[in-house]
C-alpha positions in Angstrom: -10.9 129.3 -41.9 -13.6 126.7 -42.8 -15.3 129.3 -45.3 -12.4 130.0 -46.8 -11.3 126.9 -47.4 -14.5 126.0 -49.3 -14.8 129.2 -51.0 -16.1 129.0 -54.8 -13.9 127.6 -57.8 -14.4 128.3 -61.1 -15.8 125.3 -62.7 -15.6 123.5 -59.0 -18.6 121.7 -57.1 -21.2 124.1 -55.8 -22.9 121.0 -53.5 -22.0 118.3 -51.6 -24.0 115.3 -50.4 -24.3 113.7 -47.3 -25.2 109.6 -46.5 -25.1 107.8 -43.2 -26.8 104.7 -42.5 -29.4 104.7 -39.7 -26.9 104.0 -36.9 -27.4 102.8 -33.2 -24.5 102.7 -30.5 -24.6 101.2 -27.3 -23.1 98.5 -25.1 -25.6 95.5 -25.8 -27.1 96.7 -28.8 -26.4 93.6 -30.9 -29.7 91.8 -29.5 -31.3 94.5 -31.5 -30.6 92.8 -35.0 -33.3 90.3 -35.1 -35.9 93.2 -34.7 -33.9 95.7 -36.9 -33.4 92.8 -39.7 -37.3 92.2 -39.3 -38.0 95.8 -39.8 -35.9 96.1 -42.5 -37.8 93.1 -44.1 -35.8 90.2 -43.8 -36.8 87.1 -43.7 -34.2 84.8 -44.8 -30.4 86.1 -43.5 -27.6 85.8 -45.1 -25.3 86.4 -42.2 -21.7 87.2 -42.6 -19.0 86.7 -40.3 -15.3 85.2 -40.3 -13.8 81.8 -38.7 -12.6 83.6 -35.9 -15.9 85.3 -35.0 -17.9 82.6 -35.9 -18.2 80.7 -32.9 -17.6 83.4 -30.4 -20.0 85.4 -28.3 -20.9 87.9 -30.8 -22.2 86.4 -33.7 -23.5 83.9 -31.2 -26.1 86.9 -29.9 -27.0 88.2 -33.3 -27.8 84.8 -34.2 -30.0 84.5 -31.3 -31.3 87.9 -31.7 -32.5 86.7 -35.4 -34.1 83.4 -34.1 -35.8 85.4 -31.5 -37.6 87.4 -34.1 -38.4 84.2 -36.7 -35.8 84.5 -38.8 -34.3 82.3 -41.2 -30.7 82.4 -41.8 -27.2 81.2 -43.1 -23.7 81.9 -42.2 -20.9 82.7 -44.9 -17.6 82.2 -42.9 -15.1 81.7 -45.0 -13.6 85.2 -45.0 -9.6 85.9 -45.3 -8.7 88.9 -43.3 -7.8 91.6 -46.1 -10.4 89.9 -48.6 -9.8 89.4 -51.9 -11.7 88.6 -54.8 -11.9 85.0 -54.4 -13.4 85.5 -51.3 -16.1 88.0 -53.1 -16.8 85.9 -55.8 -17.4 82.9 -52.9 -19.4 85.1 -50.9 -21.4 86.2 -53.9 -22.2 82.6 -55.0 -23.7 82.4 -51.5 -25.6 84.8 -51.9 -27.1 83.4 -55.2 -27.8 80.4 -54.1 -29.3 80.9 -50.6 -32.1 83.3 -52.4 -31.6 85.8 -49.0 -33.6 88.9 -49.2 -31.4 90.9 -46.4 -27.5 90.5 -45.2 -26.2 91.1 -41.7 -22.7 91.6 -41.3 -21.3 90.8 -37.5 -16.9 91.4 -38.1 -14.4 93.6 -39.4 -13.8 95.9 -42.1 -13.2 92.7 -43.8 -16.1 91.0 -43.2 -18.3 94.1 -43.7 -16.6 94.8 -47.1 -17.2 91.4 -48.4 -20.5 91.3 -47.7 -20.8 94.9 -49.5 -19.1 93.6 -52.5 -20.4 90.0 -52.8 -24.1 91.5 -52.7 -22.7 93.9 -56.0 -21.9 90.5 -57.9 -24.7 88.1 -56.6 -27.3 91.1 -58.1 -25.7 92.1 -60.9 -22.8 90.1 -62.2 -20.2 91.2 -64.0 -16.5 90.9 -65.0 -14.7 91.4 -61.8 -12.6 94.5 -62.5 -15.8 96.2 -64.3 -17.2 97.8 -61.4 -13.2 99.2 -60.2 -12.2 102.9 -61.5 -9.3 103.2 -63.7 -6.5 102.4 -64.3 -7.4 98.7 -63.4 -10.9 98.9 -63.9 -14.0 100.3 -66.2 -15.1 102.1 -63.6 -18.8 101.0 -64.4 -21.7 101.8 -61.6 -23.5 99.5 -59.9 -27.2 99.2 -62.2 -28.9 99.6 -59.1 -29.1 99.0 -55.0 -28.4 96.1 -52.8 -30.3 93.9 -50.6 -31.1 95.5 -47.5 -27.9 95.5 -45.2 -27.4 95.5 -41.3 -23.6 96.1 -40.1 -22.0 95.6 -37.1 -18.9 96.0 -36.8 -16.4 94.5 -34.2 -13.3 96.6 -34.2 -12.8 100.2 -33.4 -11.0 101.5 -36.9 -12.6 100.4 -40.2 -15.7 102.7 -39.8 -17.0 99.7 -43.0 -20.2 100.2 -41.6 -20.9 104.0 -42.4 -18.8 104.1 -45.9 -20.3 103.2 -49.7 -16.7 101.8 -50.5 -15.6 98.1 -50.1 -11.5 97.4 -50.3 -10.5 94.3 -51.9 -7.1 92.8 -53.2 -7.2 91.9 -56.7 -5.3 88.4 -56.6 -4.0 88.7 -60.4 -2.2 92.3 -59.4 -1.5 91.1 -55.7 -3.0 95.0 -54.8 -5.8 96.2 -52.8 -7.9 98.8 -54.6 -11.3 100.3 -53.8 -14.4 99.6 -54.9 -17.0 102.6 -54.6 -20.9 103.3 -55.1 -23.6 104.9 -53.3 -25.4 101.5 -53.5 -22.9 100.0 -51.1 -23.6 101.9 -48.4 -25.2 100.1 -45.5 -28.4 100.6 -45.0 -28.3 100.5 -41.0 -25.5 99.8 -38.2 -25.4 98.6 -34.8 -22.3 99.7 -33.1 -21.8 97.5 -30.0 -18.8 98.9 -28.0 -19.4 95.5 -25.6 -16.5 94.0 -29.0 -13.8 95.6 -28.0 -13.1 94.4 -24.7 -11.2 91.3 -25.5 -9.3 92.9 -28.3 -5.3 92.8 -27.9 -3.9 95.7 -27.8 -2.0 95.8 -30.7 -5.3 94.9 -32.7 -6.8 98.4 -31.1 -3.6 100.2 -31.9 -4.1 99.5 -35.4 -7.4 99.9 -36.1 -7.1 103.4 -33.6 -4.5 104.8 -35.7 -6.6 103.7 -38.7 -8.8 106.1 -37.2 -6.7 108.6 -36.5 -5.7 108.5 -40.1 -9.2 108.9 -41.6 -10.1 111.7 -39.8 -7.0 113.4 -40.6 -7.2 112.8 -43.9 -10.7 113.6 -43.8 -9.8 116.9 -42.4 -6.9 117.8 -44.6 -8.4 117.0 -48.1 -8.4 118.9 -50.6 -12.0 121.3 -50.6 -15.1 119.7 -52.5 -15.7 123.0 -54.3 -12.0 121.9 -55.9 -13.0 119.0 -57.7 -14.9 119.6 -60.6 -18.8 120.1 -60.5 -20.4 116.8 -61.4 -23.7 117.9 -63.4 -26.1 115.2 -62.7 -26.5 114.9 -58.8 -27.0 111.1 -58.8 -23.4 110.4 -60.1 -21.4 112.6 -57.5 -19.0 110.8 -55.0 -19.1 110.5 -51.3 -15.3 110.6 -52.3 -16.3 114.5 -53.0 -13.2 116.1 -50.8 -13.4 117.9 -47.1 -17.0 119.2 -46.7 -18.2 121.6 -43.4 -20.2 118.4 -42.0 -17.4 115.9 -42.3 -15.0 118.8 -40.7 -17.4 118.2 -37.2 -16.9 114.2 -37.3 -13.1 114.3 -38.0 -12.6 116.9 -35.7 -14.4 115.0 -32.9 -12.7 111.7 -34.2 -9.3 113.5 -33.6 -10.0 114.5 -30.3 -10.9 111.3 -29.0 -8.3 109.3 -30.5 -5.9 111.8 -29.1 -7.4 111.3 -25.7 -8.3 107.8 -25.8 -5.7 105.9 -27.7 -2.8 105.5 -25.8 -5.4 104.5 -22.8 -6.9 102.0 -25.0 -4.4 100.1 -26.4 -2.1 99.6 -22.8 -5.4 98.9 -20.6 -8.0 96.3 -21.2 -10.0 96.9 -18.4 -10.1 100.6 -19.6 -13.7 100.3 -21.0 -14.4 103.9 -21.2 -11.4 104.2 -23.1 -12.6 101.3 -25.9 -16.0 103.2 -25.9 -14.6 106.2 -26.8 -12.5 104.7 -29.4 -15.6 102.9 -30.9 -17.7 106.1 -31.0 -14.6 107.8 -32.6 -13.9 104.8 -35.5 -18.1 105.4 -36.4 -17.5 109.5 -36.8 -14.2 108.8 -38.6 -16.1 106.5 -41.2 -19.1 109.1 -41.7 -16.7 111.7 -42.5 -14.2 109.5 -44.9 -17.4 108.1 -46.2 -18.4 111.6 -47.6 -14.9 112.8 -48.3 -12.9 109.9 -49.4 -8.9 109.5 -47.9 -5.9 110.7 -49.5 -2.1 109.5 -49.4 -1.9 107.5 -46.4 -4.3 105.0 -47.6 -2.9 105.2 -51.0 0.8 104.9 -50.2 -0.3 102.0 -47.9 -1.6 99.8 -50.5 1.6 99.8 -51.7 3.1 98.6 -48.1 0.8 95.6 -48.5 1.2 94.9 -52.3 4.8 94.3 -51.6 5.3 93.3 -47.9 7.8 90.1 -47.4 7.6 87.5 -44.8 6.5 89.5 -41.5 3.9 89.1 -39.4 2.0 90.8 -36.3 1.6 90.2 -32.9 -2.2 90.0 -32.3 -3.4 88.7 -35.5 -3.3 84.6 -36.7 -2.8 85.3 -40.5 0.0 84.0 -42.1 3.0 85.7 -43.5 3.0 87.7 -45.3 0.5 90.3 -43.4 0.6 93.5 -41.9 -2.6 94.8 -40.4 -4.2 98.0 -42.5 -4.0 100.5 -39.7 -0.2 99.6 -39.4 0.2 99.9 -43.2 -1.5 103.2 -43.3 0.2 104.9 -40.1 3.5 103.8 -41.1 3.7 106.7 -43.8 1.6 108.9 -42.1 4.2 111.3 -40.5 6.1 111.6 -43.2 3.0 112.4 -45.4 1.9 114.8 -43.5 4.9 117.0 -43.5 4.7 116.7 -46.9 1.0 117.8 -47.5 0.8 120.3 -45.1 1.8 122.9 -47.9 -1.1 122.7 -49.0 -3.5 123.4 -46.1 -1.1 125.0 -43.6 -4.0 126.2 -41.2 -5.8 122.5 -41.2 -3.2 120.3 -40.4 -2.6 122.8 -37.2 -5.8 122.2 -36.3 -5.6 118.3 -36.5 -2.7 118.5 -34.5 -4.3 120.8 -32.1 -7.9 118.3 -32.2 -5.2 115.8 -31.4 -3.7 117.0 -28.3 -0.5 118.6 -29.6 0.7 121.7 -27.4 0.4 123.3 -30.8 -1.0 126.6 -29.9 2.1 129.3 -30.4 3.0 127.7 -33.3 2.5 129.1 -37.3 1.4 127.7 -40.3 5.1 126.8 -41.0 4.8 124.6 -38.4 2.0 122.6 -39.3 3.7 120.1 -40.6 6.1 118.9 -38.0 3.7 119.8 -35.0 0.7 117.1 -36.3 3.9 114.8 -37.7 5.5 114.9 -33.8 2.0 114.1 -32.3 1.7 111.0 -34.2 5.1 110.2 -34.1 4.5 110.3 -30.1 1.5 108.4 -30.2 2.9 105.8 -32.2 5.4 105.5 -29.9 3.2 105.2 -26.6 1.6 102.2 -28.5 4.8 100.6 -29.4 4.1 100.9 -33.5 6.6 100.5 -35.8 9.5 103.2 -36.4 8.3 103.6 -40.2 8.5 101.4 -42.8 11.8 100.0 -42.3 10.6 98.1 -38.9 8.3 96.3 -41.9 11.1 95.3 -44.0 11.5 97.9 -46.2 14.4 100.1 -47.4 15.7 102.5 -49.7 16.4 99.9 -52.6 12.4 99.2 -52.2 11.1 102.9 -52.7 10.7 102.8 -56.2 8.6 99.7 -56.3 6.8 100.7 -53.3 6.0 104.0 -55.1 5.2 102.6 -58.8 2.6 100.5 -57.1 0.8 103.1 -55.1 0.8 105.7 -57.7 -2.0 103.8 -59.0 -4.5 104.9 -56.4 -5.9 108.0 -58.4 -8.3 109.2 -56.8 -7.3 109.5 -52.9 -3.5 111.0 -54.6 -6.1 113.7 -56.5 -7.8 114.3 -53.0 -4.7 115.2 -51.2 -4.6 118.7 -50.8 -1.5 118.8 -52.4 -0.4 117.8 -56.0 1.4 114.8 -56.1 3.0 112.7 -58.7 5.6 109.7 -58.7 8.7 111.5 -57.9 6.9 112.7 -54.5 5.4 109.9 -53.4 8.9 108.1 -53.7 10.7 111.2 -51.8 7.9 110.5 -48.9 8.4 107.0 -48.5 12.1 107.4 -48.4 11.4 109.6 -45.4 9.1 107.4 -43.8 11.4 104.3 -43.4 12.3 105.6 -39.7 11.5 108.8 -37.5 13.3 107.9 -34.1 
C-alpha cells in the first residue's frame, strides 16, 4: 500500500527531504540546557518563556542549568497564549536589543513559535505579512538562518520543537496563519516528560488530540510525488505531503495516543501514560514537520477566527479562547468522513494504528471506522460534541467556511480536492455527532 501510494506522477516530486532537530527525551533532561546551549555556542541567552511558566519549576531549572555552565541570559515573558503579532514584533525587539547570540525556549507551542518567529524579524526585518504565503502574504523566504535555537517544550501536543513552521494570529485579520521556512526549524530539543505531570487534564486532552490530529493528517495526506516537482532542492517544503519516513512517526504517534490518551487525561498520577503521550506529540511533530497538515488545522483557524465569548476549563485566558487542539478535533470526524475518498486504504489504517476494531471492515468503511474512534475518544475525555458545544451553528457555516478557505496550502494537501462549497458541507456536519 505505501508504494503505491507514492508511486510516480507525471510532473510530480521525485524526492523528499527530511529535517529533525538533534533531540533528547528523558525525565530530567532540562538540566541539560546550560551544557547543550554552551555547545551550541551561546553565551548570552535570550530565554523565552510565558507568565505562567515563568516562575515555576521548569524554567526555574533551565535557568539554573544555564548559570551552571556561565551563561548570561534574559527572560522574554510577555507571551499571549495563541501569539500574535504584537507579541512577535515585542519579542523581536528583544531580541535586537539584548545582542543574544542563541535562544532557548522553555513553554508551549506558543512560546516556542514566538521565539521562532521573533528571531525571523530581529535578523532580518521586514513588513510583517512579507514573510506569510498568499493570499495574505508575499510569501518571501527568510534571507538566511536563525540564531542557534534550543526548545523545550512543556506540553504533550504542539510537537513546535521539531517543525520549521511558527503559527501566529495576524491582529488586523483577527486569523491565525502559518508562517513557514527551513530556517525556523530548531536547531536542538530537550523533551522533558517530568512537564506533564501537573497538567489538568483537559489541557492534556487538547494538546493529545492535537496529536492525534497531526499524525492523522500526516498519514492521510495527499502523496509528495503529487505535488509538483520543485527544481531547485533548497526551496522545497517540509510541507512536501505524506512521505514513507513520516508514515513510521505517525503511525507510532497513532498507536500511542490510542493507547495512552484516555489514560492520560483522567489520571494524573498515570506517569507512564504522560510519557507516552510526550514521546508521541515529538514523532507527531517530526512527521507534520516534513509533511505539513491538511483540513483539520485549516478548518480550525476558522473556529478561532470567529469564536464568541467561551472559555475553557484548564486554561486562564480570557474569553474569547478555545484551546488549538479543541479547535482542530472539533471538525475532525466530520473531516475525516469526508477525505477518506480519497485514500480509502490509509484512513483504515489510522483507525486500525488507533485502536479501532477495524479489521473486517473495507475501504468503504474507512471513513466512519477512524470517524467512530475519534468520536469515542473524544468522548472518554469529555471533549466537545462538535462545534456547536463551541457556540456555533448552521447560520455560522458560511462565515466559518469563507475564513478557512484561506488556508491554501494544508486544503491542497488534503488528499482530497476541496473547495468552499465542501468545507461548508463539513462543518455543517461537524456541529454535533452524539
Amino acid at each position: 500500500m505505501g508504494c503505491q501510494y507514492f508511486s510516480p506522477c507525471e510532473h510530480g516530486a521525485d524526492s523528499f527531504t527530511i529535517a529533525v532537530p538533534k533531540l533528547t527525551f528523558g525525565r530530567g533532561c532540562l538540566k541539560e540546557a546550560g551544557t547543550r546551549a554552551a555547545h551550541r555556542g551561546m553565551n548570552r541567552v535570550a530565554l523565552f518563556t510565558d507568565a505562567h511558566l515563568k516562575d515555576g519549576p521548569y524554567v526555574s531549572t533551565v535557568q539554573q542549568s544555564l548559570r551552571d555552565a556561565g551563561l548570561d541570559f534574559d527572560v522574554f515573558s510577555e507571551i499571549r497564549i495563541e501569539p500574535d503579532d504584537t507579541t512577535v514584533i515585542n519579542a523581536a525587539n528583544f531580541i535586537t536589543e539584548g545582542k543574544f547570540d542563541g535562544v532557548v525556549s522553555v513553554g508551549g507551542g506558543s512560546v516556542m513559535d514566538t521565539a521562532k518567529a521573533a528571531m525571523a524579524y530581529a535578523l532580518y526585518p521586514a513588513d510583517f505579512l512579507d514573510y506569510f504565503p498568499p493570499p495574505i502574504g508575499l510569501g518571501m523566504p527568510i534571507p538566511g538562518a536563525l540564531l542557534p535555537h534550543l526548545a523545550c517544550p512543556t506540553t504533550s501536543g504542539t510537537g513546535s520543537e521539531c517543525t520549521s513552521v511558527s503559527v501566529i494570529r495576524i491582529n488586523d485579520l483577527n486569523t491565525k496563519f502559518v508562517l513557514g521556512h527551513p530556517s525556523l526549524l530548531a536547531d536542538e530539543a530537550l523533551v522533558d516528560p517530568i512537564c506533564c505531570d501537573s497538567l489538568p487534564g483537559n489541557v492534556v486532552a487538547s494538546t493529545g488530540f492535537d496529536l492525534l490530529s497531526h499524525a492523522i493528517e500526516c498519514y492521510t495526506s495527499k502523496a509528495y510525488t503529487r505535488w509538483a516537482k520543485v527544481e531547485d532542492p533548497l526551496k522545497r517544503s517540509y510541507a512536501q505531503g505524506a512521505n514513507p519516513w513520516s508514515d513510521l512517526a505517525a503511525t507510532r504517534a497513532l498507536e500511542l495516543a490510542g493507547e495512552f490518551l484516555e489514560r492520560g487525561v483522567n489520571d494524573a498520577s498515570d506517569s507512564e501514560a504522560r510519557d507516552a503521550l510526550m514521546w508521541g506529540a515529538t514523532l507527531a511533530g517530526m512527521a507534520f514537520g516534513n509533511t505539513g497538515t491538511h483540513l483539520p488545522h485549516a478548518m480550525s483557524y476558522g473556529v478561532t477566527h470567529l469564536m464568541r465569548d467561551i472559555t475553557t476549563d484548564g486554561y486562564s485566558v480570557e474569553s474569547p479562547f478555545i484551546p488549538h487542539g479543541i479547535s482542530v478535533i472539533a471538525s475532525a470526524p466530520a473531516i475525516f468522513r469526508y477525505t477518506a475518498a480519497g485514500a480509502p486504504e490509509r484512513h483504515l489504517q489510522a483507525a486500525i494504528s488507533l485502536g479501532a476494531d477495524a479489521w473486517d471492515a473495507g475501504p468503504d468503511d474507512a471513513g466512519e471506522v477512524v470517524a467512530g474512534r475519534i468520536i469515542e475518544l473524544m468522548k472518554k475525555t469529555s471533549m466537545p460534541n462538535g462545534i456547536g458545544e463551541l457556540g456555533f451553528g448552521p447560520a455560522d457555516v458560511s462565515d466559518l467556511a469563507a475564513s478557512s478557505v484561506r488556508q491554501l496550502r494544508p486544503i491542497a494537501n488534503a488528499p482530497r480536492e476541496t473547495n468552499l462549497v465542501d468545507i461548508e458541507n463539513i462543518f455543517a456536519a461537524s456541529i454535533n455527532y452524539w
